[in-house]
DSSP file (Angstrom, degrees, kcal/mol; ACC not computed):
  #  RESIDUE AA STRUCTURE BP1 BP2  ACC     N-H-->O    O-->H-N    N-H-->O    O-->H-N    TCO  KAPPA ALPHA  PHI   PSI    X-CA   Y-CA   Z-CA
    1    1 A X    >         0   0    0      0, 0.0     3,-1.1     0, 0.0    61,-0.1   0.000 360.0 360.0 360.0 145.5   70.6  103.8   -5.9
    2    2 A X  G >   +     0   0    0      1,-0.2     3,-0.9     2,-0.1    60,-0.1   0.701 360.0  68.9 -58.7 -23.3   70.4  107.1   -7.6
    3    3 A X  G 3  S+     0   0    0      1,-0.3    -1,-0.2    58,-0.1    59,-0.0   0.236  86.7  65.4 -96.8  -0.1   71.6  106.1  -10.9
    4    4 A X  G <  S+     0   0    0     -3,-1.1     2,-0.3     3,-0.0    -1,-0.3   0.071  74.9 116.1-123.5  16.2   68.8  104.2  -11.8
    5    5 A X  S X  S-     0   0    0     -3,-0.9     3,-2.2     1,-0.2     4,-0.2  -0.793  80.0 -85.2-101.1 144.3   66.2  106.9  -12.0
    6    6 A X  T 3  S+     0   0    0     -2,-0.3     2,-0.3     1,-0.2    -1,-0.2   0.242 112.6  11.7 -42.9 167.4   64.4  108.0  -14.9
    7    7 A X  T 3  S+     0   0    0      1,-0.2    -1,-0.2    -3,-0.1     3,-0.2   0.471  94.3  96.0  54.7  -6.8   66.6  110.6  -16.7
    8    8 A X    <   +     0   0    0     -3,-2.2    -1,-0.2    -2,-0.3    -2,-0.1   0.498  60.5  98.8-102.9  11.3   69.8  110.3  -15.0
    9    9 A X  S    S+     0   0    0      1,-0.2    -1,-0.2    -4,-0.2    -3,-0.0   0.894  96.5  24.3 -41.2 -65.6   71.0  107.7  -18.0
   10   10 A X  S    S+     0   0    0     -3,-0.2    -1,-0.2     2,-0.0    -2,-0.1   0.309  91.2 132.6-116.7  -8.7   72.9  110.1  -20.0
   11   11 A X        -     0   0    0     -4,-0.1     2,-0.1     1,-0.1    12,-0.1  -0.455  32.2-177.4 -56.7 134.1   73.8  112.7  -16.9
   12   12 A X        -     0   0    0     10,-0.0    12,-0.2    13,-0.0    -1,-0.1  -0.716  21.8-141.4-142.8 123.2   77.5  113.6  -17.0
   13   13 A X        -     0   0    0     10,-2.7    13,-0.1     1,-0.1    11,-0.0  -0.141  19.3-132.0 -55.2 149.9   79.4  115.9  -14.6
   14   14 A X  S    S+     0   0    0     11,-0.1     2,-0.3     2,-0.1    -1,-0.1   0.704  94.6  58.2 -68.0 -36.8   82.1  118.1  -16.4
   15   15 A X  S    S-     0   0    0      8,-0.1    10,-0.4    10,-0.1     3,-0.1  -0.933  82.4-133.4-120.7 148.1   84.7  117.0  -13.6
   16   16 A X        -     0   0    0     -2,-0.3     7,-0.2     1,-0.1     6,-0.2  -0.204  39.0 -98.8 -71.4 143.3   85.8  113.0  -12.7
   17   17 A X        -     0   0    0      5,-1.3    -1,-0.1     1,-0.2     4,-0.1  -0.435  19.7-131.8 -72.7 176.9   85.8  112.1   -8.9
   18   18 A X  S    S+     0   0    0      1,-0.1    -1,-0.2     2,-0.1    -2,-0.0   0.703 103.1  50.1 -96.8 -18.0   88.9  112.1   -7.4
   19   19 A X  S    S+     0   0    0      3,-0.1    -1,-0.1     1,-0.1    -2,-0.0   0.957 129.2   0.4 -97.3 -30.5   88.1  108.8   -6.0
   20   20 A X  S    S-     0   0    0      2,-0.2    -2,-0.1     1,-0.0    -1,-0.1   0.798  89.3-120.3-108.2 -10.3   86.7  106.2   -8.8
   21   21 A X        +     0   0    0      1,-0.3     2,-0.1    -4,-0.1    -5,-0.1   0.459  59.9 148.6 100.4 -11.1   86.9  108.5  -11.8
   22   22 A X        -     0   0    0     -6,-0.2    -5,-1.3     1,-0.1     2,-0.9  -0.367  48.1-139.1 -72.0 122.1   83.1  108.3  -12.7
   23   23 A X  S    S+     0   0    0     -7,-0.2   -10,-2.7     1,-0.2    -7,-0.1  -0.038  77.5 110.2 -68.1  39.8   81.8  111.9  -14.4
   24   24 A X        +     0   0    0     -2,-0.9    37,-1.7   -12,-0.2    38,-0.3   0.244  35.2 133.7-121.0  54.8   78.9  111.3  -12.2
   25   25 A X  E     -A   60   0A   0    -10,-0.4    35,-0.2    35,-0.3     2,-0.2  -0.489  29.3-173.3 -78.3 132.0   79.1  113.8   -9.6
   26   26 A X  E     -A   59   0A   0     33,-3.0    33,-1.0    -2,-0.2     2,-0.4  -0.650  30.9-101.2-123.5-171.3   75.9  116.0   -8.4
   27   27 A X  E     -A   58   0A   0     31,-0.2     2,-0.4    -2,-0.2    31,-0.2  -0.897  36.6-133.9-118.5 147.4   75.3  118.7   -6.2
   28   28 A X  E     -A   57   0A   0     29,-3.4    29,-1.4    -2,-0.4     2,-0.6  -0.945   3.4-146.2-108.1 112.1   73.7  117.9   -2.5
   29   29 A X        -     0   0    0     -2,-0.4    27,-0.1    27,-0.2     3,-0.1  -0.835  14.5-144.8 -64.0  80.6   70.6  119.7   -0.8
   30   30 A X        -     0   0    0     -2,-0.6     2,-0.1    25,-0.1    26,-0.0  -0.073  29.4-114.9 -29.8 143.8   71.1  119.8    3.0
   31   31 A X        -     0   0    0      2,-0.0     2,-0.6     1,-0.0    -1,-0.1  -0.465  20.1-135.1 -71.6 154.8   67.4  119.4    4.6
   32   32 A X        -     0   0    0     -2,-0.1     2,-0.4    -3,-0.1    19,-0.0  -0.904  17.7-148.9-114.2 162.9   66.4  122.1    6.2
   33   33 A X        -     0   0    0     -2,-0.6    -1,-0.0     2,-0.0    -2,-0.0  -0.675   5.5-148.9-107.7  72.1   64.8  121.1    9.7
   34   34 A X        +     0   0    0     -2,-0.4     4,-0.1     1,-0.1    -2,-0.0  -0.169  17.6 175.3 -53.1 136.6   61.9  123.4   11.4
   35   35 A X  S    S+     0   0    0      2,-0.1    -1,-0.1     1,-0.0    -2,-0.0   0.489  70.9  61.5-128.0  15.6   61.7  123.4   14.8
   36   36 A X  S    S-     0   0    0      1,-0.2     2,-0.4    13,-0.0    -2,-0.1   0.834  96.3-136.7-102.8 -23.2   59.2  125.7   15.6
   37   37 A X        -     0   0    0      2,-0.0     2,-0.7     0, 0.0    -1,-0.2  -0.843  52.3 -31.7 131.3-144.1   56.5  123.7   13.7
   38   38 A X        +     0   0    0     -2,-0.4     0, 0.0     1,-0.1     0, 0.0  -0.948  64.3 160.5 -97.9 118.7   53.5  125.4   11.1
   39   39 A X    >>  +     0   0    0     -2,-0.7     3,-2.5     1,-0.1     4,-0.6  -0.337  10.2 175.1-138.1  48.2   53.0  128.9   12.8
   40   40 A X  H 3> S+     0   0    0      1,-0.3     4,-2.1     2,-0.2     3,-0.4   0.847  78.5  53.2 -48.3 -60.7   51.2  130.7    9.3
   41   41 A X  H 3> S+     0   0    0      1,-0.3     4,-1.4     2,-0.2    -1,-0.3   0.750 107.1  54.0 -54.1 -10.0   50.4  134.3   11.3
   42   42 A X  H <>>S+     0   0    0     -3,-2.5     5,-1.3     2,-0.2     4,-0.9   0.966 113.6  40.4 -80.8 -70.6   54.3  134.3   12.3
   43   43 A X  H  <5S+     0   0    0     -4,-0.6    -2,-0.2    -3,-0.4    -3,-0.1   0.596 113.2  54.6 -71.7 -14.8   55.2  133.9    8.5
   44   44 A X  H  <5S+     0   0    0     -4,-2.1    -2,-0.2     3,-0.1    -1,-0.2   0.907 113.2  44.8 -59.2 -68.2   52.2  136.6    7.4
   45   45 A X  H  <5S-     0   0    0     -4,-1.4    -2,-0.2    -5,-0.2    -3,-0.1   0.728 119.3-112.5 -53.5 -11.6   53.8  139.1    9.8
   46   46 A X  T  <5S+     0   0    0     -4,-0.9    -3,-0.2     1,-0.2    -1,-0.2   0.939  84.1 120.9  88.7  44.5   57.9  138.3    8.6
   47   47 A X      < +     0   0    0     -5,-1.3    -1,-0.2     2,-0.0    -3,-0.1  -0.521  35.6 137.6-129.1  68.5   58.6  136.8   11.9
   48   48 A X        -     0   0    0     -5,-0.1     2,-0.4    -6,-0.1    -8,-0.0  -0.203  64.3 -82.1 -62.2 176.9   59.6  133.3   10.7
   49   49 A X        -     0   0    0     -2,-0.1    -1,-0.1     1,-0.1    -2,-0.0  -0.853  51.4-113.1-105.6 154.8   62.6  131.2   12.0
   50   50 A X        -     0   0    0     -2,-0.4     2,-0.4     1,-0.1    -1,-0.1   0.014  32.1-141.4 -70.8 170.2   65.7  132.2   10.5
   51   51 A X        -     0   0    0    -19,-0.0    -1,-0.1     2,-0.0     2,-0.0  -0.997  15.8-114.3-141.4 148.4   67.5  129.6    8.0
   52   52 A X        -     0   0    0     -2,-0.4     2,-0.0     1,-0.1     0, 0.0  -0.418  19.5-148.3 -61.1 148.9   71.1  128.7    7.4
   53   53 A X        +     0   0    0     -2,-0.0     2,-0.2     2,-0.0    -1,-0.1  -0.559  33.1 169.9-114.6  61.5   72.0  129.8    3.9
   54   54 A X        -     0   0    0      1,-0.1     2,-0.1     3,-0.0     3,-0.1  -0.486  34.7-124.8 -94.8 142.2   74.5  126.8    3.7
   55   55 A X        -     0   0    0      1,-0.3   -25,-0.1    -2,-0.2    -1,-0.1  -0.435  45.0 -93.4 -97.9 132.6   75.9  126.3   -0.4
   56   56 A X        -     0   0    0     -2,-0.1     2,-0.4   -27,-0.1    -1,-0.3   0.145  39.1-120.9 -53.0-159.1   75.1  122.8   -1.3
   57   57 A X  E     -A   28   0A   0    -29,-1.4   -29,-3.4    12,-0.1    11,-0.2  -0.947  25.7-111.8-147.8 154.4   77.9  119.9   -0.8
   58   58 A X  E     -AB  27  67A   0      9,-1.8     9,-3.5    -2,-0.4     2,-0.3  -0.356  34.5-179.1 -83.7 141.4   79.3  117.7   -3.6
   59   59 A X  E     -AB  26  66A   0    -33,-1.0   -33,-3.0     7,-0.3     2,-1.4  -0.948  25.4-134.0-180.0 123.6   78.5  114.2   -3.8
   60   60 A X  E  >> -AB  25  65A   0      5,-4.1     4,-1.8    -2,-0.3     5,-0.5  -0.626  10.6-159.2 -98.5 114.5   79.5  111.4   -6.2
   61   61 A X  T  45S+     0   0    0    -37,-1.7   -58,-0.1    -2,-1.4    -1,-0.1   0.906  86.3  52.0 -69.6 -35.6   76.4  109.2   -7.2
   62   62 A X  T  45S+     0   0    0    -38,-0.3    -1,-0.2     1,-0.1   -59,-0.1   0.944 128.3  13.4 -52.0 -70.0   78.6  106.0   -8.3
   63   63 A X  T  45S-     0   0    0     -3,-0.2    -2,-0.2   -41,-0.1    -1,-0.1   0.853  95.4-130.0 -93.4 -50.4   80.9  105.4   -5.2
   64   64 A X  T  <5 +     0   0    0     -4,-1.8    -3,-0.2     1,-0.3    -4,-0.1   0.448  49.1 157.2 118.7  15.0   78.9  107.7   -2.8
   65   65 A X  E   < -B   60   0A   0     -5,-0.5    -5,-4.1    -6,-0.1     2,-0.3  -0.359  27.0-155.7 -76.2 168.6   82.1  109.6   -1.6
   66   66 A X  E     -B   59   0A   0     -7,-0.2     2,-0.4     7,-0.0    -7,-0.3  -0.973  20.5-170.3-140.3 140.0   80.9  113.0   -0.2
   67   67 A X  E     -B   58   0A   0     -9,-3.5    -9,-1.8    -2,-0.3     6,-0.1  -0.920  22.5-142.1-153.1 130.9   82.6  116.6    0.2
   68   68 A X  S    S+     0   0    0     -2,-0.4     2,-0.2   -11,-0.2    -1,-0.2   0.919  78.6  10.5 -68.0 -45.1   80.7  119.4    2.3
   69   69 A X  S  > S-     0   0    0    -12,-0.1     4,-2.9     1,-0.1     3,-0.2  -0.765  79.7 -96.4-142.9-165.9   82.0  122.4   -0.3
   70   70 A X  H  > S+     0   0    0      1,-0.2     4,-1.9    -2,-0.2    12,-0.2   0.672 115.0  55.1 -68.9 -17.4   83.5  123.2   -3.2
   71   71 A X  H  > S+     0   0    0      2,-0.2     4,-2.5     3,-0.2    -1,-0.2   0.788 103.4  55.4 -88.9 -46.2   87.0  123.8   -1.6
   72   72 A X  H  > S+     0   0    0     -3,-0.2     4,-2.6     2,-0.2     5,-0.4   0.939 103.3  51.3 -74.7 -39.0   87.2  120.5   -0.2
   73   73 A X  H >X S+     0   0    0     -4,-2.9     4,-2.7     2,-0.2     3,-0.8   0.983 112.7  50.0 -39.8 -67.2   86.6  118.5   -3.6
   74   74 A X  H >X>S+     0   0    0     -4,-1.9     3,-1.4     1,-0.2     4,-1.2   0.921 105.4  55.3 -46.9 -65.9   89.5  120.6   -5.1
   75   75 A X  H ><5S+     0   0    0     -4,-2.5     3,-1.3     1,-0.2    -1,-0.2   0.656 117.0  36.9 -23.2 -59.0   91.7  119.7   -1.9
   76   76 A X  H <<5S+     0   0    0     -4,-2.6    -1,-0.2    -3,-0.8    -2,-0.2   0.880 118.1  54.3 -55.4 -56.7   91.0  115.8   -2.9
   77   77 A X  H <<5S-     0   0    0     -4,-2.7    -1,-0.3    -3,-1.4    -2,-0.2   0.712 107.0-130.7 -52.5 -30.2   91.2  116.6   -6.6
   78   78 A X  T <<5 +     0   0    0     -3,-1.3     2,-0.3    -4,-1.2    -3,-0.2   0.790  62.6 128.0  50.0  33.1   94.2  118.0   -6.2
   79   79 A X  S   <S-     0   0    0     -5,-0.7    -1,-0.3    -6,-0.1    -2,-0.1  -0.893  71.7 -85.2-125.0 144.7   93.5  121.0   -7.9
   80   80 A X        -     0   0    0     -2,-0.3     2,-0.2    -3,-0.1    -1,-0.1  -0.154  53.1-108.8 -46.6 160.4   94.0  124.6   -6.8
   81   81 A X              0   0    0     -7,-0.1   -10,-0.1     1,-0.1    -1,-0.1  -0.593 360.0 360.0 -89.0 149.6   90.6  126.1   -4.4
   82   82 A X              0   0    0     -2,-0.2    -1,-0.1   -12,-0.2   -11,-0.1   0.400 360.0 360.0 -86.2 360.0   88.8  128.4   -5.9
């Protein structure tokens, strides 16, 4: 469990989840996935493979509930979207 790693003792989110109430809310890294493999003379030249520039997603480390953006939390929250 996440909550049990050095340093996250005293971590508290500024907003409650909307589902147990726990400040303990973080922000989520999608992975990113290559699927053209190690190709360095492609990345000398600027010819890489493109990447998603996707905004993280919200995620509450007590209960585990999950919400892909910032819009959807409020929805749950009941608070206006930003």
């Amino acid at each position: 469990m996440l909550r049990d790693e050095p340093g996250l003792e005293g971590a508290r989110s500024q907003e409650a989840c909307p589902v147990c109430g726990e400040h303990t809310l973080s922000l989520l890294g999608y992975p990113y996935v290559s699927t053209m493999g190690v190709q360095p003379m492609a990345e000398i030249l600027g010819m890489g493979e493109p990447t998603l520039d996707e905004p993280p997603g919200i995620a509450c480390l007590s209960c585990g509930a999950q919400w892909h953006d910032i819009d959807a939390f409020r929805q749950q929250a009941g608070k206006p979207a930003s």
